[in-house]
DOKOLLO-751928 format. One line per 3 residues: number of its first residue (from 1); for each residue x, y, z of C-alpha. Coordinates in steps of 0.001 Angstrom, whole numbers, plus 500000, padded with zeros to 6 digits. Layout:
BEGIN
NUM> X,Y,Z  ...
This chain:
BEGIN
1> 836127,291485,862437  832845,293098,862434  831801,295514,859553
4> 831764,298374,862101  835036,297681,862912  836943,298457,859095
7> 837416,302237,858043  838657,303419,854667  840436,306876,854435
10> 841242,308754,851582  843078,311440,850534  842591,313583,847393
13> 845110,312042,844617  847164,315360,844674  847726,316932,840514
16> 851846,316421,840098  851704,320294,838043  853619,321721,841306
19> 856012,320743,844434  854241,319487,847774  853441,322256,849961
22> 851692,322295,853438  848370,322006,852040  849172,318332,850728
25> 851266,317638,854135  848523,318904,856310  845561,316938,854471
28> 848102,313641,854364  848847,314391,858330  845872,314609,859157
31> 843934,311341,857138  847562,309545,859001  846778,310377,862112
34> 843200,309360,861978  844420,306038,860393  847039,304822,863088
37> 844443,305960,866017  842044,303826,864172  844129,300762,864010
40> 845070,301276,867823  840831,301079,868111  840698,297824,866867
43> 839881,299098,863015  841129,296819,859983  841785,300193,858193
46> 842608,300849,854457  844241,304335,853644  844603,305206,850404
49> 846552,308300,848654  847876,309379,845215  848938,311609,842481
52> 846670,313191,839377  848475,312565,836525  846442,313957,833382
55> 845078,316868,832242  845945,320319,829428  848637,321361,833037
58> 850819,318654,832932  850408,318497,829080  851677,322018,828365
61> 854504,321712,830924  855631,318704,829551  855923,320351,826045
64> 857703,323295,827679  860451,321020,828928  860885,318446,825741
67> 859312,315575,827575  856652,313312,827224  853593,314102,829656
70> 854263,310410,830498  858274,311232,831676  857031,314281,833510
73> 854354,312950,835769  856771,310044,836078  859320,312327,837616
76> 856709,314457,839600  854973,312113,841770  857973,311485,843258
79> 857997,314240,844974  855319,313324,846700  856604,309993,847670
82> 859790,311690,849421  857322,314148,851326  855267,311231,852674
85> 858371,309025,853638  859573,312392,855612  856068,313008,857207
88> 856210,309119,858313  852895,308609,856352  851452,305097,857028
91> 849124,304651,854183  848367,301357,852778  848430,301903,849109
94> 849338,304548,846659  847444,305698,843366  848341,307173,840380
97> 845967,307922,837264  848408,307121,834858  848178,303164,836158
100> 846053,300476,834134  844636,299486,837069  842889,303399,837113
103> 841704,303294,833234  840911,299991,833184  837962,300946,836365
106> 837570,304372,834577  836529,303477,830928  834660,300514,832706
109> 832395,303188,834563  832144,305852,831487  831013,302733,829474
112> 828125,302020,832166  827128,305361,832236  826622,305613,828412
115> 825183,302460,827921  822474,303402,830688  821892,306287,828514
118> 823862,308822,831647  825851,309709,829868  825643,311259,826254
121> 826943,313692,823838  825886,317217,822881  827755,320672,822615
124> 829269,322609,825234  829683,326040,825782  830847,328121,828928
127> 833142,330099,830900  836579,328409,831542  839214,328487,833857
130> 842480,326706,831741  844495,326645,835322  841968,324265,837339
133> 840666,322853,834321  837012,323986,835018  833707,325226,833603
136> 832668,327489,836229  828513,328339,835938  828101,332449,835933
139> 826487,332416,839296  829711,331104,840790  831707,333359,838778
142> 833870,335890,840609  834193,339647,839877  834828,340231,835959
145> 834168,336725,835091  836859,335161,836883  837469,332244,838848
148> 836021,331630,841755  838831,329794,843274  842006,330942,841338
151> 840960,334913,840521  841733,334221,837200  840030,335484,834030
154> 837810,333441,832388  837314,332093,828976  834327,330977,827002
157> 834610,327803,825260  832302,325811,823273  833036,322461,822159
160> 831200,318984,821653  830996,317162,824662  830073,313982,826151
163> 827862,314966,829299  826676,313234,832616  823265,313296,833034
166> 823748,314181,836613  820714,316269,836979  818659,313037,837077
169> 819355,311828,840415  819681,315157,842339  816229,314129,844409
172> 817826,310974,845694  820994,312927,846606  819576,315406,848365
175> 817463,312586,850365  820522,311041,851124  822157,314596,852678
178> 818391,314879,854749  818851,311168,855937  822663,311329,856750
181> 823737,314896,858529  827016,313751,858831  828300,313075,855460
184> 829277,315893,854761  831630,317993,857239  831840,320630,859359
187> 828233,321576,859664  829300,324743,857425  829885,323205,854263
190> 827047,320613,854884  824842,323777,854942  826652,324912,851554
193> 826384,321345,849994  822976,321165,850631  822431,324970,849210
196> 823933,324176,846458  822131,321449,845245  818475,322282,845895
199> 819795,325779,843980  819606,323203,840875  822673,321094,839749
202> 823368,320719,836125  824641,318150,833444  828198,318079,833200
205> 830403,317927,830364  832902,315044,831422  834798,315088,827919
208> 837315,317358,826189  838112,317276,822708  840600,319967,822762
211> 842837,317666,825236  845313,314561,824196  846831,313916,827707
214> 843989,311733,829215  842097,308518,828663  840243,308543,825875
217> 836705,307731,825483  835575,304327,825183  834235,304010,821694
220> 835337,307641,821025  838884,308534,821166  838890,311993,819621
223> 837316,312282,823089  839225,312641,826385  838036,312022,829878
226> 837547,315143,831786  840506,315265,834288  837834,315717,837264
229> 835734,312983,836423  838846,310555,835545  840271,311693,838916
232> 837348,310822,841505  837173,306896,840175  840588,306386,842179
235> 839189,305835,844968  837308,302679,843754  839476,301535,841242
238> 842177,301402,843984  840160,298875,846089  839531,296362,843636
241> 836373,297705,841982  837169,295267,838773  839632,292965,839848
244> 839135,292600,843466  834966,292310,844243  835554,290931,847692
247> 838485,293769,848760  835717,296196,847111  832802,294940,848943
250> 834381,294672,852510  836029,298531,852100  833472,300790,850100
253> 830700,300849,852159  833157,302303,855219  834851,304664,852760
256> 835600,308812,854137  837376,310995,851564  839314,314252,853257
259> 839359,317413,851145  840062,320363,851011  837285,322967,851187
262> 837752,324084,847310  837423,321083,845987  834012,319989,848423
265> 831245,320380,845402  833219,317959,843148  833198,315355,846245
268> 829901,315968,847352  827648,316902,844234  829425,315521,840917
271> 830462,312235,842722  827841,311035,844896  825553,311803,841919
274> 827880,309413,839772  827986,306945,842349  824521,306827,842417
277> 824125,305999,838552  826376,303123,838936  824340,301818,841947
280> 827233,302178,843830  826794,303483,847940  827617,307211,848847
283> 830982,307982,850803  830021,307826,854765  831677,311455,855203
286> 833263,313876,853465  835614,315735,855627  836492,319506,854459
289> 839362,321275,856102  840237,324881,855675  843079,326608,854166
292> 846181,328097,855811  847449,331351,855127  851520,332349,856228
295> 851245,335162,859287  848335,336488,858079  849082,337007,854150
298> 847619,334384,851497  850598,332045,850423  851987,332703,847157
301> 855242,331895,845136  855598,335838,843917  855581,337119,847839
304> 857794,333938,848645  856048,332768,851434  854431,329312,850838
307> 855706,327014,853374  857925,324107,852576  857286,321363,854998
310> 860553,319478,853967  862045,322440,855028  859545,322709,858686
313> 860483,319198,859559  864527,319915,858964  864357,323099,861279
316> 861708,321815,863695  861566,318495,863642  858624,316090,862228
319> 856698,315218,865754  856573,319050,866233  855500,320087,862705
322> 852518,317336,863046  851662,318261,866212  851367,321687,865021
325> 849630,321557,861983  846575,319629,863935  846753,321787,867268
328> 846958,324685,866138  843475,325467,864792  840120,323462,864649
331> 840183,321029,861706  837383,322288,858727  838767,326096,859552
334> 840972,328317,858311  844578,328812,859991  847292,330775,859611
337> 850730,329089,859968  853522,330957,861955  856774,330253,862628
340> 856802,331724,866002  853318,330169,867180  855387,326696,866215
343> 858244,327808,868145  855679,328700,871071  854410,325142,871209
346> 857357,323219,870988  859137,325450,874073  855076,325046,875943
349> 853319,322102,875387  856129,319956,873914  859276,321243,876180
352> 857650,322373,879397  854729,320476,879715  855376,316791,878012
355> 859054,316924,878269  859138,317624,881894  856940,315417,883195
358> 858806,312300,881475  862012,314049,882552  860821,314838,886261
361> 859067,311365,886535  862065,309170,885533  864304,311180,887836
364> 862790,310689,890814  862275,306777,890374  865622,306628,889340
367> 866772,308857,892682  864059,307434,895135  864112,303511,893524
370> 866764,302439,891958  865211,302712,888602  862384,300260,889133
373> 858748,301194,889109  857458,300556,892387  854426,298257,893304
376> 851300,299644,894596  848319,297894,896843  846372,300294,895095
379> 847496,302508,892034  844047,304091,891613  844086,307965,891851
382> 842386,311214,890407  844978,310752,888075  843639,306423,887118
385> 839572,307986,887089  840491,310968,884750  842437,308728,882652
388> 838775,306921,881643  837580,309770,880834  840280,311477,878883
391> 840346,307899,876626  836263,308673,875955  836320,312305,875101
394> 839686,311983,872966  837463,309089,870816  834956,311535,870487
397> 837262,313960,869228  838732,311612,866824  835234,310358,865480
400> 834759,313864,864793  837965,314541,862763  838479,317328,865860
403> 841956,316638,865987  842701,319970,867913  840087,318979,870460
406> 842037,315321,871068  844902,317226,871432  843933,319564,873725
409> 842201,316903,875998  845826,314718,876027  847673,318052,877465
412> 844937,319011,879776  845718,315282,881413  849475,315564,880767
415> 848993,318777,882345  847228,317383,885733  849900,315369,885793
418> 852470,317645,886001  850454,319465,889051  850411,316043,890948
421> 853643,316258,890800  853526,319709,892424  850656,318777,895157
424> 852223,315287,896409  855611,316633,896672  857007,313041,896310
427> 860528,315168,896888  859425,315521,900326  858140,311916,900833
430> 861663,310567,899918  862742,312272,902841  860107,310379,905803
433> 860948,306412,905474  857283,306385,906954  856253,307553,903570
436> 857592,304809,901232  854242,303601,900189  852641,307026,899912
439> 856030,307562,897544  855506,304186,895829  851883,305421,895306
442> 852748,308740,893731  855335,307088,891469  852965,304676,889957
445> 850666,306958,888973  853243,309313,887534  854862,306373,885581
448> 851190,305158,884233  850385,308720,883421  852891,308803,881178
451> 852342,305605,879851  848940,306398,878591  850126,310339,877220
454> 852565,307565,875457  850329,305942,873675  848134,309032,873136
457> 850311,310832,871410  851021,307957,869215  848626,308317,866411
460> 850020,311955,865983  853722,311989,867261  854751,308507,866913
463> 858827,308849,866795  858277,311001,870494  855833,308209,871443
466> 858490,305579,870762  861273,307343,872422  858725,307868,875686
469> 858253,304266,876022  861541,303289,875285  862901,305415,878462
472> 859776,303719,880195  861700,300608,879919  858852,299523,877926
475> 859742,297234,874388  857766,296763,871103  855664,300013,869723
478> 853014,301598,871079  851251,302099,867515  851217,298114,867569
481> 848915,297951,870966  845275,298589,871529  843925,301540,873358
484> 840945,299528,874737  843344,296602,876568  845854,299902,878445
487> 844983,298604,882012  846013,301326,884805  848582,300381,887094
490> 850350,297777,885106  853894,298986,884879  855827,298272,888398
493> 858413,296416,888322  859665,297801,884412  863164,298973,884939
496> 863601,302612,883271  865428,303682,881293  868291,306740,880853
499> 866319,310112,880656  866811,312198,877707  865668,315383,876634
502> 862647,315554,874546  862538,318982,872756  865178,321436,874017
505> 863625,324352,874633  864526,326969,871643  866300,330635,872713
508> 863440,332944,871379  865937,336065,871042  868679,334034,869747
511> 866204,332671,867508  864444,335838,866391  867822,337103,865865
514> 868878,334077,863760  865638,334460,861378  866103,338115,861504
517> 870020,337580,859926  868125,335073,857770  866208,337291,856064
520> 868705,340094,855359  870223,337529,853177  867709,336638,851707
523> 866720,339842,850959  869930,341276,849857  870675,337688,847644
526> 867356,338322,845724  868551,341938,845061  871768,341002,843794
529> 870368,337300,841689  869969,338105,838036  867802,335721,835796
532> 869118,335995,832402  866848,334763,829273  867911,331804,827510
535> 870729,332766,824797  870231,334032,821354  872056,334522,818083
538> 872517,337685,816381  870239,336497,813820  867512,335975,816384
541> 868250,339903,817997  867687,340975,814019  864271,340115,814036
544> 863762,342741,816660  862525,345558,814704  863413,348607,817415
547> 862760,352673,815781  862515,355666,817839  859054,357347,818245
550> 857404,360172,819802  854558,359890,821906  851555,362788,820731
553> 849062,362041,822882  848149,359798,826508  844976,358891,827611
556> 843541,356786,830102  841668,353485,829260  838377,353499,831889
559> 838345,349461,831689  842262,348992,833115  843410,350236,835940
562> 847309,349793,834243  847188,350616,830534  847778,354040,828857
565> 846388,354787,825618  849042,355824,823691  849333,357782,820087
568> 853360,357680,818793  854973,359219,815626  857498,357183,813615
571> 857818,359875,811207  856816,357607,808584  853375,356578,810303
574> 851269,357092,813653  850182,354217,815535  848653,353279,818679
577> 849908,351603,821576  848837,350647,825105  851691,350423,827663
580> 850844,349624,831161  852972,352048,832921  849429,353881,834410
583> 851054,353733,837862  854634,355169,836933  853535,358171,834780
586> 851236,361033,834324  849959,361636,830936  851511,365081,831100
589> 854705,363021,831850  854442,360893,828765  853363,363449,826270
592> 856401,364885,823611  858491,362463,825164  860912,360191,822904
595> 861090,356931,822902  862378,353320,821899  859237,351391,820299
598> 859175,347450,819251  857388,348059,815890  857256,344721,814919
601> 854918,343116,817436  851821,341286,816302  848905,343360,817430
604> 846585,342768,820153  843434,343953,821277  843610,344790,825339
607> 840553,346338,827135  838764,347153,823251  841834,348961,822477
610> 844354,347478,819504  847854,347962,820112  850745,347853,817632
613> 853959,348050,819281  855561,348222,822721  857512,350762,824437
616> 860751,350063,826045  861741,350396,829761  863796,349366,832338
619> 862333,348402,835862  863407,347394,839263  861220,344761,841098
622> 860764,343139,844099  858983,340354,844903  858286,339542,841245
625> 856766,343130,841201  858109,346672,839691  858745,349368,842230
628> 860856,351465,839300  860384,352086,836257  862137,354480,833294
631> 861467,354895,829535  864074,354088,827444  865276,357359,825467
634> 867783,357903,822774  870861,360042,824264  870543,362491,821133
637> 868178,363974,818829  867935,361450,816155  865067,361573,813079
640> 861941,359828,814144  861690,356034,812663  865590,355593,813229
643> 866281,351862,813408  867840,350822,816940  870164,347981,816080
């Protein structure tokens, strides 16, 4: 096989600190689809996936539960093995970072690097974000020193480091970017790449101290790998880079890594610039795909509306939820995932338009012929020249990860398929015996148009592809057969098979009705669930120190938007203490009023201010947030600095 002929896929080893969601499934779909279309192109193709394993996450959550970080990731990543066996993933090989064959290739490279003098050790200090595990430089910063990505505050840290002396080779990256256009994608974050780099691209620390859960530093081991840089070797290390040099050197240089577009810089900037220091050749494309919001509201576990796509495929089906996910909006965009825009395609493209024509077609050979396809003197037709063309523009579409675009082109020929239907009438030709091989004509074309749409579809809906050419009468799988060898006109004399419905076409009112039910319960179940904390002795309650207090004075804190500045009496002392209950009470509200106060809090400084105590209240919430909230008061006058036991 020729080296233009092999094509290795990644996708991002996916961190095991939460469940799969649709942002792993649609990433996963979509590096699938492009591998089977591949292999029906001829391609030997290598697809590669995975789980990251390390890092201060999976660490803390593993002390949280009692287990071993080892146990935990253990469990985890299994998760993600179910979700690819439901999304009928076909990839080749599966990664984790916890494997020796992954330290083994990623002390190997660290050890390069410092030998080479790339890598070497100083003292670190910068703004942090502890939930993506991330320096972030203060012109990337958000508002108020936060995240850029998460939204989350900040920290400054300073701590010796090992760092990559990445700045070195930004010339030859950025030469590489001018030279290749395409290796980086859409256009969009090429442009932002390429911004980004000529802006000036720093060292980077690529060590932690601070961190146990990781591999250690060759040489070093009070030193752990930074989780980012330990992450991106997978890719390598899972093609042999140490113990396979021949797998290596047929895959690499054909290698495409799929993202998504917060996680582009690392791809693009940190690891081409590392692959370059180990004389290793840049990734032919980077592929960047948006992110997907739920009806128009950012996906989130408080609002209860990140999509489960074990639960998708149960309700809808898998061949619908793929087709979906890569029709629905251009791939490197943003989309926004609804359940009724799902329900719209399944009852349009996949119901009226695909399901149709197969059911339409195989009736009328079955009426008119027995059940045999007819021969033809000649089978070629608009229908037989489109069909060239539609096999050219969908590669296009493919080369260019524009999966919507190959989509759209199949149904536009599925669809002028359906209106030959409509303009030969072949109804009306199985009525004038003088018409048989007009008939036998309009059949053939019919039966190969569906043929084709058969193996089409393949690459993204292959159960609904192997159900089409089983009622063809047609044996083996249609993933197993080339694209280039489909000759037109090749199918008379297959016997069909018994037509059966596709997708049924779903009631829209029952349905709306049936979610609208759904929700009620929902709604009314969260109301009534209760989370209780984990039980307590009476010894435990003691160390509670509650007293009753009167608040003096309220003012507002011009730094929060939520926290009061309180002054309480104890009768024995005054204190202060800042409450965030800013959006529940005036200050006019709050002042003489009496009150339960923890006393026995240690203090904390919030927006400058220190506080020493905490006032009680009850709240209702929805949604994870308070709608209702009340102060807790005794039912009596009762001294100030009474103890509430």
């Amino acid at each position: 096989m020729s080296d233009d002929k092999i094509f290795y896929i990644t996708t991002p080893i996916y961190y095991v600190n939460d469940i799969p969601h649709i942002g792993h499934a649609y990433t996963t779909i979509a590096c699938d689809v492009a591998s089977r279309y591949k292999r029906m192109k001829g391609y030997d193709v290598h697809f590669l996936t995975g789980t990251d394993e390390h890092g201060q996450k999976i660490q803390t959550a593993a002390e949280s539960k009692g287990k071993t970080p080892q146990e935990l990731v253990d469990e985890i990543h299994l998760n993600f093995k179910k979700l690819w066996e439901v999304l009928n993933i076909s990839n080749d090989d599966f990664i984790r970072t916890t494997e020796p064959r992954h330290i083994k290739v990623v002390q190997a490279m660290f050890k390069q690097l410092m030998d080479q003098g790339d890598i070497y050790k100083g003292t670190y200090t910068g703004y942090y974000c502890v939930p993506d595990e991330t320096y972030v430089p203060e012109n990337a910063m958000g508002p108020n020193k936060t995240c850029p990505d998460c939204g989350r505050p900040l920290t400054i840290m300073e701590e010796e480091s090992y760092f990559f002396r990445g700045s070195k080779y930004v010339p030859e990256l950025i030469k590489f970017y001018e030279e290749h256009m395409k290796a980086v994608m859409p256009k969009i974050r090429y442009n932002e790449i390429m911004s980004f780099i000529k802006g000036g691209v720093k060292d980077q620390s690529v060590s932690r101290t601070t961190l146990k859960w990781g591999i250690p530093v060759p040489g070093d081991e009070k030193h752990v790998i930074y989780v980012w840089f330990d992450a991106l070797i997978n890719y390598a290390a899972a093609i042999g880079y140490l113990d396979d040099p021949e797998k290596f050197k047929r895959y690499w240089p054909h290698v495409r890594h799929m993202v998504g577009k917060d996680i582009i810089r690392f791809h693009c900037v940190i690891w081409p610039l590392m692959l370059i220091a180990l004389g290793i050749n840049l990734p032919v494309e980077v592929m960047a795909h948006g992110w997907w919001t739920y009806e128009g509201e950012k996906m989130s576990k408080s609002r209860g509306n990140v999509v489960d796509p074990f639960k998708m495929v149960s309700e809808y089906g898998l061949d619908p939820f793929r087709y979906f996910l890569l029709r629905e909006v251009p791939f490197g965009n943003d989309g926004d995932f609804s359940e009724l825009a799902l329900v719209g395609r399944i009852n349009s493209d996949l119901a009226n338009d695909l399901g149709n024509l197969l059911n339409r077609t195989l009736q009328m050979i079955k009426s008119y012929r027995d059940g045999v396809v007819p021969s033809c003197v000649n089978p070629q037709s608009e229908l037989s020249e489109l069909s060239q063309s539609i096999l050219d523009r969908v590669d296009e579409a493919m080369n260019n990860y524009a999966f919507d675009e190959a989509l759209k082109t199949i149904w536009e020929f599925i669809g002028r398929s359906n209106k030959f239907i409509d303009e030969t009438m072949p109804w009306k030709l199985a009525k004038d015996s003088s018409q048989a091989e007009r008939l036998n004509f309009v059949l053939v074309n019919l039966y190969e148009a569906l043929r084709l749409s058969a193996l089409l579809i393949a690459p993204t809906m292959p159960g609904t592809s192997q159900r089409i050419w089983a009622q063809l009468g047609l044996t083996g799988n249609p993933l197993e057969l080339q694209l280039e060898e489909f000759t037109w006109g090749e199918g008379s004399g297959n016997t069909i098979n018994k037509a059966e419905v596709l997708f049924p076409r779903i009631d829209i009112k029952l349905w709306k009705e049936q979610k609208e039910k759904a929700k009620m319960d929902e709604t009314q179940a969260q109301e009534q669930k209760i989370e209780h904390e984990s039980e307590i002795s009476i010894d435990d309650f003691k160390t509670v120190e509650m007293r009753v207090a009167r608040v003096t004075h309220v003012e507002e804190i011009p730094r929060s938007k939520k926290l009061y500045k309180l002054e309480v009496d104890l009768g024995y002392e005054k204190r202060t203490v800042c409450s965030g209950i800013k959006a529940f009470f005036t200050p006019e509200e709050l002042t003489g009023k009496t009150v339960i106060l923890v006393t026995n809090l240690k203090p904390v400084k919030l927006c400058g201010v220190e506080s020493n105590g905490m006032i009680l209240c009850a709240s209702v919430k929805k949604d994870g947030v308070s709608e209702q909230l009340t102060l807790l008061t005794p039912e009596k006058d009762i001294p100030l600095g009474s103890r509430v036991s």
